[in-house]
N, C-alpha and C positions, 0 to 999 in steps of 0.2 A: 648499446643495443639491448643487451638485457635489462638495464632500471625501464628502459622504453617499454618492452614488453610486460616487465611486473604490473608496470604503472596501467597499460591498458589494461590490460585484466582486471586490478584491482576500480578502475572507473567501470569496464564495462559490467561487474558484478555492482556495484554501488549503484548504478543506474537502471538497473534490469529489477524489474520486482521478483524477490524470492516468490515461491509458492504459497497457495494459503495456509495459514495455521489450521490445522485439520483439530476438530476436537478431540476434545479427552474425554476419556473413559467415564459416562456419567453426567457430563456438561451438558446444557439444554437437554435435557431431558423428558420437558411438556414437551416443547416446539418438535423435540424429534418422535416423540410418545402418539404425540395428536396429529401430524402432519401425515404420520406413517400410515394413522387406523384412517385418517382423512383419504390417502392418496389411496390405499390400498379398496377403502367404499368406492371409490370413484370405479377402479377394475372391477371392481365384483357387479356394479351394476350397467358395467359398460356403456359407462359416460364417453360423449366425446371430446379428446382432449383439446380442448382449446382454451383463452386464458378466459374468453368471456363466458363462456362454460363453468370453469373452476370457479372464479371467482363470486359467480351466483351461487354454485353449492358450498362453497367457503363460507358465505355469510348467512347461508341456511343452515347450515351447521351450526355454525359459531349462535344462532338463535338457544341451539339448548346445551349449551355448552357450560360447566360451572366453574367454582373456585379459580382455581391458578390454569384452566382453559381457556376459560373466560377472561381470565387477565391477557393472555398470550392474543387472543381473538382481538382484545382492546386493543393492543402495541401493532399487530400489522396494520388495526384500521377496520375489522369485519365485523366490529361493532356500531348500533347507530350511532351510540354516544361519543364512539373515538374522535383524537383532535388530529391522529395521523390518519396519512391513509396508503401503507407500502403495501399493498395488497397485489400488485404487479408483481415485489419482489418472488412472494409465492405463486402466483397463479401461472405466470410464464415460464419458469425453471420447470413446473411439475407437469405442463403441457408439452416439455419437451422428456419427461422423465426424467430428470435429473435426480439423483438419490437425494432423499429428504435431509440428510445429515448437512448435505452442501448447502441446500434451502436456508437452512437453520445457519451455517458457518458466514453466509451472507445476510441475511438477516441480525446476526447477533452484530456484525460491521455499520450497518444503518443504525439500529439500535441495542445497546449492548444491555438492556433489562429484560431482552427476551432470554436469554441465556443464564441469567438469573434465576427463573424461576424453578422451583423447586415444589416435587409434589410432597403432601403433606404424608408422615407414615401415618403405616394404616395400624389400627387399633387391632389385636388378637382378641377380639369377644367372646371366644371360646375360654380362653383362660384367664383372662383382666377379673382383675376384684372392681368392680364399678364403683363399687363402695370407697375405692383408696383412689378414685378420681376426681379428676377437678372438676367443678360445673360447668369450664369452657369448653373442657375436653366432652363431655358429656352431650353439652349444644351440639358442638363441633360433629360429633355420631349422625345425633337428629339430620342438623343440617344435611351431613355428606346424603344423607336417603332420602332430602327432598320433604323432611318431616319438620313439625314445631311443635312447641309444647305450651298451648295453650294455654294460662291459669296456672301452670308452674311457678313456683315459690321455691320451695323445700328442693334441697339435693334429691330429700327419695325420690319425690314430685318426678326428675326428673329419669332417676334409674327405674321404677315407674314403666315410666311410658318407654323405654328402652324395651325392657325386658318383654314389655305387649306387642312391640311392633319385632322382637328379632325374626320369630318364624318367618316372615314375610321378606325381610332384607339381606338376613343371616340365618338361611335357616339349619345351615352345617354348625355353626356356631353355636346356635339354640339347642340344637338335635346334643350337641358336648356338656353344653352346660348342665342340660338335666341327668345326661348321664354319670355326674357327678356326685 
């Protein structure tokens, strides 16, 4: 009678699906970063939540969306050019409210690249020697602000054109530097 009983238990636990892996500390981190300032626009403008709702401002979002946003935008599908398209998997969970992290924990199960991504650090322009940077990292500035640099050759070329646009993008940053 007892191996009888171990035995069910050990089939009915074997059978029954555990709970989901809840993430860790820092995992997806766009998908939960974007989905959150995503769902939380939705409240503040008192959208109504339904999926065909979401889903339209998902992909109107996901229009100015960049870097590793933009990637995340591609993997559900709320991009034109994506070759998927789980964009259900978000829009229906968040019309029910379901907390973005679960969004993302099912999501990263369809596809496990969304949970991958990782935002880029941010550069401390206040105290960086520009000078002891690389030119990708330098691009990399421009880019993040939506800027390019024209006619650039030369590193200075492009610390340059940094140093002219910081007021505008960094202007805490600028405001340090001269204070120096």
């Amino acid at each position: 009678m007892y191996c009888l009983t171990v035995f069910s238990i050990a089939l009915t636990l074997s059978i029954v699906p555990s709970g989901t892996e809840a993430l860790s500390e820092g995992e997806c981190e766009v998908c939960v970063s974007f989905l959150g300032r995503f769902y939380q626009s939705l409240k503040d403008n008192n959208a109504e939540f339904n999926s065909a709702v979401i889903e339209k401002e998902l992909v109107k979002t996901c229009k100015d969306a960049k870097g590793k946003e933009n990637r995340l935008c591609y993997y559900m599908g709320a991009t034109s050019d994506a070759a998927t398209k789980i964009i259900n998997e978000v829009s229906k969970p968040l019309s029910y409210h379901v907390p973005v992290e679960k969004v993302c924990e099912k999501l990263k199960k369809k596809d496990s690249q969304i949970c991958e991504l990782k935002y880029d650090k941010q550069v401390d322009l206040s105290s960086v020697d520009l000078k002891k940077m690389k030119v990708k990292d330098l691009k990399k500035v421009l880019e993040e602000w939506g800027e390019t640099c024209k006619g650039c050759v030369e590193k200075s070329d492009f610390i340059r054109k940094i140093d002219e646009l910081m007021p505008k993008y960094a202007p805490t940053a600028a405001k340090a530097r001269t204070e120096l």
